[in-house]
C-alpha distance (Angstrom), angle and dihedral (degrees) to the residues before:
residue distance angle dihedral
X1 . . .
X2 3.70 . .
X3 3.54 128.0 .
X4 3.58 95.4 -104.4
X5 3.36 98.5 50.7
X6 4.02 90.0 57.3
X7 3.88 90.7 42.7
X8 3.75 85.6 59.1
X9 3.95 105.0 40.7
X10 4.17 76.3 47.5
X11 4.11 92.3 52.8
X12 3.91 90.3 52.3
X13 3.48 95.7 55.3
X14 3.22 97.5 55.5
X15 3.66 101.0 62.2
X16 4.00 95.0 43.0
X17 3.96 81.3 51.4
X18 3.95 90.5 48.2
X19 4.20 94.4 44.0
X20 4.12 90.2 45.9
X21 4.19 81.8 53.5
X22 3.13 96.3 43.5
X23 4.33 96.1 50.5
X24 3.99 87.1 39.5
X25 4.30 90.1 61.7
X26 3.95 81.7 33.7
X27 3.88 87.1 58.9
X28 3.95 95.4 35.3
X29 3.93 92.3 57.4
X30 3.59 96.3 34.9
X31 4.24 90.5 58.3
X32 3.65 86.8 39.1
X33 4.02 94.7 56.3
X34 4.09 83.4 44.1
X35 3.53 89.0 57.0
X36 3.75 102.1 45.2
X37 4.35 83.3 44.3
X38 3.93 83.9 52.0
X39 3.89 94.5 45.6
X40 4.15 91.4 47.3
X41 4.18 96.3 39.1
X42 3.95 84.5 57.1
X43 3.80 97.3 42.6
X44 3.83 88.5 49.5
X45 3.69 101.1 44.5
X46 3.65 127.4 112.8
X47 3.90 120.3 -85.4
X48 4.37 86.3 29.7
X49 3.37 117.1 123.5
X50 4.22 107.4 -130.8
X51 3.80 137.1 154.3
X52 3.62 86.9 -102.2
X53 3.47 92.8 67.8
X54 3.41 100.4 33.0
X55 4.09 85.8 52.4
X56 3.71 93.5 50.5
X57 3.79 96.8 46.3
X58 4.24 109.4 87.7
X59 3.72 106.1 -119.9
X60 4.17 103.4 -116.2
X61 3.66 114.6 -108.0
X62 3.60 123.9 -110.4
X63 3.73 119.4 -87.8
X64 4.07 109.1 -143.1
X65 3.67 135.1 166.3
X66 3.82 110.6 -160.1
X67 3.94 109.9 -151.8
X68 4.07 120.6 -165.6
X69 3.61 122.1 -99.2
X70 3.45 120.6 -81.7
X71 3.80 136.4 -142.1
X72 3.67 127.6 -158.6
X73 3.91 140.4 161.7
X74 3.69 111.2 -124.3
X75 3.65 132.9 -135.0
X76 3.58 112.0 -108.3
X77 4.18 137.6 -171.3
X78 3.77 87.5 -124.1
X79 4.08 97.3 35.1
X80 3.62 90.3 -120.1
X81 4.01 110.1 -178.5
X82 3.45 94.1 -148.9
X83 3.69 104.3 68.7
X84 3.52 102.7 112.2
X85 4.50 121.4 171.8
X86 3.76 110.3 -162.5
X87 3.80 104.5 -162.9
X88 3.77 137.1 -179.6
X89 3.50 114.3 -167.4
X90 4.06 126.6 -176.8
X91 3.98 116.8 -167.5
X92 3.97 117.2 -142.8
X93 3.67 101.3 -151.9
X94 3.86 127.6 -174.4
X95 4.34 102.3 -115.6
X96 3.43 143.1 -12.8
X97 3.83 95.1 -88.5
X98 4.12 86.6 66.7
X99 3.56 93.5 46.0
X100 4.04 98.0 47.6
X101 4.34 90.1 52.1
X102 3.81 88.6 48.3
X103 4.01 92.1 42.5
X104 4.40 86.2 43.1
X105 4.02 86.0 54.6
X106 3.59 101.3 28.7
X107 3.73 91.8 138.1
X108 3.98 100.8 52.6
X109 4.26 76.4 47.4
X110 3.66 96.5 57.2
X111 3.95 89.0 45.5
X112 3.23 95.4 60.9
X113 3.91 96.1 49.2
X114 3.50 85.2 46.2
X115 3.97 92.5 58.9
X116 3.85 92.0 38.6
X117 4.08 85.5 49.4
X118 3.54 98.8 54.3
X119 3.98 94.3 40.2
X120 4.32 86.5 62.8
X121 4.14 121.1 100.4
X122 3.44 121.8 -127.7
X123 4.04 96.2 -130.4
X124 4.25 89.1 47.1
X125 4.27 88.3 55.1
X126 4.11 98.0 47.5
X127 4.04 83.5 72.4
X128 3.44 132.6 76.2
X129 4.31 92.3 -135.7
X130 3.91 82.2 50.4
X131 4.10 84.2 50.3
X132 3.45 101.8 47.0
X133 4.11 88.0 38.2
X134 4.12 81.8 58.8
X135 3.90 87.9 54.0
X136 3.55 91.7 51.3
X137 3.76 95.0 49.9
X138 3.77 94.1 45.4
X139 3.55 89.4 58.1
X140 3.73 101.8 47.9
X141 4.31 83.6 51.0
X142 3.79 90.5 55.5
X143 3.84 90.9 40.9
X144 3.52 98.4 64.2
X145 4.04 106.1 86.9
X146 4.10 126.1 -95.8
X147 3.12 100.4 -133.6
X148 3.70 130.5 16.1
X149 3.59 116.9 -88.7
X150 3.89 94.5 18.8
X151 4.07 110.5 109.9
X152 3.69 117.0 -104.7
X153 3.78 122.3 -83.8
X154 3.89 116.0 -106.1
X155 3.52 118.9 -141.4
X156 3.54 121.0 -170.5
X157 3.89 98.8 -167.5
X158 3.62 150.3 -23.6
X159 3.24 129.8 -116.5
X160 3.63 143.2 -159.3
X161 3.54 129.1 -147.7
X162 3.62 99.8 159.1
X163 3.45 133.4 21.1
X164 4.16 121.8 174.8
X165 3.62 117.8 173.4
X166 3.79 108.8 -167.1
């Protein structure tokens, strides 16, 4: 064989190697975009949960059901009269429903805070445990239902808005 002959079996090679290159990236990038298209079309379909919807949806406002202060003589080692909590308490509740029952039977509400008040000891309330133990206690009074044969109250938190410990 000459060396033109070689030169040109050389010269076609090269541009079948350079078009099969060129469809192989072709192909890469082409399934690539599909799968990024895929990915996005399922994040953005209906029923998904994305920060999108999330952003477009208002938050819902608070539900809270202030309740007056209250004043109570605490129990005390030495049974010292003047240990007095002033407490202002406001209950975060879940819907409407919640807060209409407790604001129907606010009385039979306050008397058991009341009794739950004036059961606490002065050295469990100066702490925060003894705090957030009060919290949990207030809830599980309120929990239990009204009347019987209504469902329980839910109460999503307490909250203080005034706390005296004299």
């Amino acid at each position: 064989m000459s060396d033109s002959a070689l030169s040109a079996s050389r010269k076609k090679k090269r541009p079948l190697l350079m078009i099969l290159l060129l469809l192989v990236a072709i192909g890469a990038c082409g399934a690539a975009g599909y799968a990024w298209w895929m990915l996005h079309k399922q994040q953005s379909a209906p029923g998904s949960q994305t920060a999108e919807v999330k952003k477009n949806e208002p938050p819902v406002p608070p539900i809270f059901l202030a309740l007056d202060t209250f004043t109570v003589n605490l129990q005390t080692p030495d049974n010292d009269p003047d240990r007095v909590l002033y407490i202002g308490l406001t209950l975060r509740l879940p819907d409407e429903k919640n807060r209409a029952v407790l604001n129907e039977y606010l009385p039979e509400v306050r008397s058991r805070l009341l009794l739950l008040l004036s059961r606490q000891k002065t050295s469990d309330l100066v702490s925060e445990t003894g705090k957030q133990q009060l919290v949990q206690e207030i809830k599980q009074v309120l929990d239990v239902p009204l009347v019987k044969g209504q469902p329980p109250q839910v109460i999503n938190d307490v909250l203080f808005t005034a706390f005296i410990l004299r």
